[in-house]
C-alpha positions as CSV (number, residue, x, y, z in Angstrom):
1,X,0.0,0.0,0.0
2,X,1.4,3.3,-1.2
3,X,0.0,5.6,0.5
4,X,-2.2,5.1,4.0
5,X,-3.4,8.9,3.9
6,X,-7.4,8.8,3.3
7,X,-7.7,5.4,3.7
8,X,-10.1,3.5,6.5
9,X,-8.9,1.2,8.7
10,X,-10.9,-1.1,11.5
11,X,-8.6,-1.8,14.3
12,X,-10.2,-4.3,17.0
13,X,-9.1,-4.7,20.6
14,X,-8.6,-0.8,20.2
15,X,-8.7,0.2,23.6
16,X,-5.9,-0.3,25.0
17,X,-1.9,-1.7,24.3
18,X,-1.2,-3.0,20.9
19,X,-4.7,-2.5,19.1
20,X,-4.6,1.2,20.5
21,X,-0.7,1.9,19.7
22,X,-1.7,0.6,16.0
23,X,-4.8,2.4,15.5
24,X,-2.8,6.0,16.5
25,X,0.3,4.7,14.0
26,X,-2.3,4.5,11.6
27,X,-4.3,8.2,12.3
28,X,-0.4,9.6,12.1
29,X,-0.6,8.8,8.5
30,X,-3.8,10.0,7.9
31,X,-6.3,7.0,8.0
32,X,-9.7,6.9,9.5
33,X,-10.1,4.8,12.1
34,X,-13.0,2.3,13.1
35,X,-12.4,1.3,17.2
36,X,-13.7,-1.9,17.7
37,X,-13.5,-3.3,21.8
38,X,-15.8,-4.2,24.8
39,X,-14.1,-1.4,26.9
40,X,-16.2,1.4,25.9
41,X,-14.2,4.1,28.5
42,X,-11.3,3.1,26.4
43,X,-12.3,3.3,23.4
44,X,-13.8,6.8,24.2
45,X,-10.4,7.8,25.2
46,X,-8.5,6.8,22.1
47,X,-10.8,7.9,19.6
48,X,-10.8,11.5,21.1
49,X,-6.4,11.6,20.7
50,X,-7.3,10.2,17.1
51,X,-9.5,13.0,16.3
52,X,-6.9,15.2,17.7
53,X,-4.3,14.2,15.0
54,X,-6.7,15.7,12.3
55,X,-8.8,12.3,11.2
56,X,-12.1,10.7,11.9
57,X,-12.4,8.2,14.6
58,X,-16.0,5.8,14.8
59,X,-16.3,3.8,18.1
60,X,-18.2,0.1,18.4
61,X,-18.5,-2.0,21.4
62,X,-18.2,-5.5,20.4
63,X,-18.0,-8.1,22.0
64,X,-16.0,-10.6,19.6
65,X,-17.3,-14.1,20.9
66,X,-20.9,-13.2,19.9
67,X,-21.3,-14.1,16.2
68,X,-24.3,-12.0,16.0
69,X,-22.8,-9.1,17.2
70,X,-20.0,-9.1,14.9
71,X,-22.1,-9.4,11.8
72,X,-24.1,-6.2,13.4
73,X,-20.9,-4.0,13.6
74,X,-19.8,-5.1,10.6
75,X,-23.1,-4.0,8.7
76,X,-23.1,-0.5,10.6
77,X,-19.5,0.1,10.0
78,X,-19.9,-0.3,6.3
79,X,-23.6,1.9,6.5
80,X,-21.3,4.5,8.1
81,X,-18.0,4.1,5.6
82,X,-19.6,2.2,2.4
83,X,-16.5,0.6,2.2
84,X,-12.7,0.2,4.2
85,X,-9.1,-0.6,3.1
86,X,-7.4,-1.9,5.9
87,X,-8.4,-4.6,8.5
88,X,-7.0,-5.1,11.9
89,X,-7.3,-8.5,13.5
90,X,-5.6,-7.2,17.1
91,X,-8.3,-8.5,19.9
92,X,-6.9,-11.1,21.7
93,X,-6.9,-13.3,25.0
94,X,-4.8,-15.6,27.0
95,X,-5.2,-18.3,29.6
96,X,-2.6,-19.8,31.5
97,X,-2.3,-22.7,33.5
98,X,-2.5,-26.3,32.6
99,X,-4.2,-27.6,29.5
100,X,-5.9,-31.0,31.4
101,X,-7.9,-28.2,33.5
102,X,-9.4,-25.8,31.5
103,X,-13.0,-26.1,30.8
104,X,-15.0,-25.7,27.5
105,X,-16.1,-23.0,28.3
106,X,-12.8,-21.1,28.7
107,X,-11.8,-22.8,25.4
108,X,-14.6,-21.9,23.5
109,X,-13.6,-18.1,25.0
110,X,-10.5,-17.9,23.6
111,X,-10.6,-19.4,20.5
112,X,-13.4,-17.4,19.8
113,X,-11.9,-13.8,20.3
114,X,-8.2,-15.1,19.3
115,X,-9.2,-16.9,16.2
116,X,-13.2,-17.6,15.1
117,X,-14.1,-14.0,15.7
118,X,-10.8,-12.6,13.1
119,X,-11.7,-15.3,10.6
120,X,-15.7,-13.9,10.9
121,X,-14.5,-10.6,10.5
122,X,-11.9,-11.4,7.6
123,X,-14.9,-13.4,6.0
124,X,-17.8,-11.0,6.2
125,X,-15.2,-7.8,4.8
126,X,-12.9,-10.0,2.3
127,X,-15.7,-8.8,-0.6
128,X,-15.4,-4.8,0.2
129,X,-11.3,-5.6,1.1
130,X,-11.1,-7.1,-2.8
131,X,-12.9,-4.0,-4.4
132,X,-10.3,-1.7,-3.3
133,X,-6.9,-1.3,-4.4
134,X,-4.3,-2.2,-2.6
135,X,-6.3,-3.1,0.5
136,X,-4.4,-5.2,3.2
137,X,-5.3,-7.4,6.2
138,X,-2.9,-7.1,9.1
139,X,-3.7,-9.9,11.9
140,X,-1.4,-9.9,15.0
141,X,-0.3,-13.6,15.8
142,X,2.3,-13.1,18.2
143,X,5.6,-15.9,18.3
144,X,3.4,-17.8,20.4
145,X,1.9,-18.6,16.8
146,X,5.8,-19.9,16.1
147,X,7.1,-21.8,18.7
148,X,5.6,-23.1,21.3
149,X,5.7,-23.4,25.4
150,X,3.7,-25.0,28.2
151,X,0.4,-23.8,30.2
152,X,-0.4,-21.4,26.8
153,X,-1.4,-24.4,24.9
154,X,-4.9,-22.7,24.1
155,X,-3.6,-19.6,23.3
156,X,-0.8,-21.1,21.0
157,X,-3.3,-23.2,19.3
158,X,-5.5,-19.9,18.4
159,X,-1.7,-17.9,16.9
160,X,-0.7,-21.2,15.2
161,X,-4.4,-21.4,13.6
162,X,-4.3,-17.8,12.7
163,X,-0.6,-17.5,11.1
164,X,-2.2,-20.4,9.1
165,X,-5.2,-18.2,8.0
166,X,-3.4,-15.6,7.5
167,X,-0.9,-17.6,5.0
168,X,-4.1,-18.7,3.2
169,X,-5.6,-15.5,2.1
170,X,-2.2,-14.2,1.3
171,X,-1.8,-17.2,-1.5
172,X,-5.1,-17.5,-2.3
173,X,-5.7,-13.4,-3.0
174,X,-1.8,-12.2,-3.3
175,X,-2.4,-12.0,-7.0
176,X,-5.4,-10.3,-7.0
177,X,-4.1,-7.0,-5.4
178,X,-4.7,-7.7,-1.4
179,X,-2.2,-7.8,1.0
180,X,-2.6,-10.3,3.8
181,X,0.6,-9.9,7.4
182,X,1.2,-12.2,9.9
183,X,2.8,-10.0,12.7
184,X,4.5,-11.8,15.3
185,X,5.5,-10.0,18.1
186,X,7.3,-11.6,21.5
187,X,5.8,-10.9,24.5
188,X,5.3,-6.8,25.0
189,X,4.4,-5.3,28.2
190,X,0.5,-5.4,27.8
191,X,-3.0,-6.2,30.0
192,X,-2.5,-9.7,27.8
193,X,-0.5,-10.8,30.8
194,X,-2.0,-8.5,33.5
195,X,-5.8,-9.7,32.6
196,X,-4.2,-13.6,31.7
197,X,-7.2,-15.6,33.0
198,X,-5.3,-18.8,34.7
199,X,-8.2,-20.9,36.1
200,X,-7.6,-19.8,39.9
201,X,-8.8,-16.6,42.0
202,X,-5.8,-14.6,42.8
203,X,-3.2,-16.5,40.3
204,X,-1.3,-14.0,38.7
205,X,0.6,-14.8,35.5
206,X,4.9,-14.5,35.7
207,X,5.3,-11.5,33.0
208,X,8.7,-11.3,31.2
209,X,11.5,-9.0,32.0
210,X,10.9,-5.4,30.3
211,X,14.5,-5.9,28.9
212,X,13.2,-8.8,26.7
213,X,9.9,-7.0,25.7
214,X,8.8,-5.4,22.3
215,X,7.4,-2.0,23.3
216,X,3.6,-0.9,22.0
217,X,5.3,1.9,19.8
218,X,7.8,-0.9,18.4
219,X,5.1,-3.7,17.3
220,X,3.1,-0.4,15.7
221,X,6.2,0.8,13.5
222,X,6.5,-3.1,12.7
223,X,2.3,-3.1,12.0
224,X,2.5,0.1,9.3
225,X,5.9,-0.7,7.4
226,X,4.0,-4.3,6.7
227,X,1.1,-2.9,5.2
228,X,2.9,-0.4,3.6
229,X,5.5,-3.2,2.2
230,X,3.0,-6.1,2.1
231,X,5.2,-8.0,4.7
232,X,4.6,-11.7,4.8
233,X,5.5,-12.2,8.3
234,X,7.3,-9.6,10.5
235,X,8.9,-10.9,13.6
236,X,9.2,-8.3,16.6
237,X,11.6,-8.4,19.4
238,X,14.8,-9.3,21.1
239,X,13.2,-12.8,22.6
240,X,11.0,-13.5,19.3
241,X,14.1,-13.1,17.1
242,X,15.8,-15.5,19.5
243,X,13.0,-18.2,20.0
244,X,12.1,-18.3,16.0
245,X,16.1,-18.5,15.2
246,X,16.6,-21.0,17.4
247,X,13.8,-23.5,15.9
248,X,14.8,-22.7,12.9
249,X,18.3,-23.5,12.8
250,X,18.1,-26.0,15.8
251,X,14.8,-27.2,16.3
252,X,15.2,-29.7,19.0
253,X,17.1,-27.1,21.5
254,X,13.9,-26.0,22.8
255,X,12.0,-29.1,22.3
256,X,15.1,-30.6,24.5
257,X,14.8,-27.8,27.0
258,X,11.4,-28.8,27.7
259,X,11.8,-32.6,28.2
260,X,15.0,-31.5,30.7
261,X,12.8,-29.4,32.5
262,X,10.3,-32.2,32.8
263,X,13.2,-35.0,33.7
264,X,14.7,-32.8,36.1
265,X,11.0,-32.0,38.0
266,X,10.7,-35.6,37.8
267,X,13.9,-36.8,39.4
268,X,13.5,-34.1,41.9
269,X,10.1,-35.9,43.1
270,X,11.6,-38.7,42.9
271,X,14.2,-38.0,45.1
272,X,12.1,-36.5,47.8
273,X,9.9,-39.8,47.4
274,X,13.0,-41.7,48.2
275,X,13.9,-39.4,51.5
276,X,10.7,-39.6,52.7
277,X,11.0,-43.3,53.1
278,X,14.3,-43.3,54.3
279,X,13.3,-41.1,57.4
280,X,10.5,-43.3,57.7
281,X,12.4,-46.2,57.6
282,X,14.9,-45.0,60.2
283,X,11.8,-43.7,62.6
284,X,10.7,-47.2,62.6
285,X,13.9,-48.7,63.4
């Protein structure tokens, strides 16, 4: 996309961290900006420093796992527009904590926002997106959508399954004009981590150092030279560099890394098992 001035962008999760620093990256260069989130306050507050940068700014509370209400915004944004030119899959979730005890129910929540609700969005707007020139589709994945860990497992399975998507449009439509990112950022100092639901009341979630965080203003930069260059897949960070690097060129480092972790939790139990009975036996004897 040559030029982002006049064009109309809908940013979801616009409220607040990466959603927010991408929608006022985008009203810098002169696009009008659609704010989708459930945090009304929020979005209040963001459209009015978007209007202050000289462009238009239209607010919708959604909330993304209702199908219905999706379809809704989606018709009212394009009754208000008649048409857009960039799309913003940024609303996203995470749960932490082991995967034998989450419920459906907290399944069916994330991979609703993280990936059902972009694919809806994507799906219902991919007819408008193809009538306009150079039109692009930016969703944000995250690493996690790269490489994975433990106690994410939903909220890998949602970035794998939308870097996937996102590959999909990009070869099915790539020759018919529309550009289609995977951004991938490593972890960045958001509420993602602050908000992490984990299964248990008062669990908080271990956030990374700051040192090995992407900052909003960093994965935004990243977010408009992509749709600007029609960037396939533009990895962001210090630790995301490092993780994707090191599965590529050594793919069973991390896989190792994991099973050592596992062994050594293992042998440790195994050891206090082994302790235990000794003091036993010797209180017996």
């Amino acid at each position: 996309m040559k030029k982002i001035r006049g064009k109309k962008a809908l940013v979801t999760g616009a409220a607040s961290g990466i959603g927010r620093g991408i929608a006022l990256a985008l009203a810098r260069e002169g696009a009008d900006i659609y704010l989708w989130d459930v945090n009304e306050a929020g979005l209040i507050a963001v459209a009015e420093e978007i209007r202050s940068l000289g462009v238009n700014a239209s607010t919708a509370r959604v909330d993304l796992t209702q199908s219905a209400e999706i379809s809704v915004a989606v018709e009212s944004l394009l009754n208000d527009w008649g048409t857009i030119d960039i799309l913003v899959n940024n609303a996203g979730v995470a749960f932490y904590g082991p995967t034998h005890k989450m419920t459906a129910a907290q399944w069916d929540w994330l991979m609703g926002i993280n990936l059902l609700a972009p694919i809806q969005i994507t799906r219902e707007l991919l007819p408008i997106l193809l009538e306009r020139p150079e039109a692009h589709i930016l969703n944000v994945c995250s690493i996690s959508g790269l490489v994975a860990g433990g106690r994410f497992a939903a909220y890998h399975t949602s970035k794998f399954g939308l870097i996937g998507f996102s590959e999909s449009l990009r070869a099915e439509y790539g020759r018919r004009g529309l550009g289609v990112t995977a951004l991938c950022p490593g972890p960045v100092q958001t509420n993602l981590y602050r908000q992490c639901a984990t299964g248990k009341e008062g669990k908080t979630v271990p956030e990374p150092p700051r040192w090995l965080c992407a900052t909003v203003d960093s994965v935004a930069r990243s977010a408009v030279k992509a749709i600007r260059r029609n960037k396939r897949m533009p990895i962001v960070g210090l630790l995301a560099h490092l993780l994707w690097n090191t599965k590529w060129l050594a793919p069973g480092v991390l896989d190792f890394l994991n099973h050592f972790r596992t062994k050594k939790r293992s042998a440790t139990k195994h050891e206090l098992s082994a302790a235990s009975e000794a003091t036993k036996s010797r209180r017996a004897a």
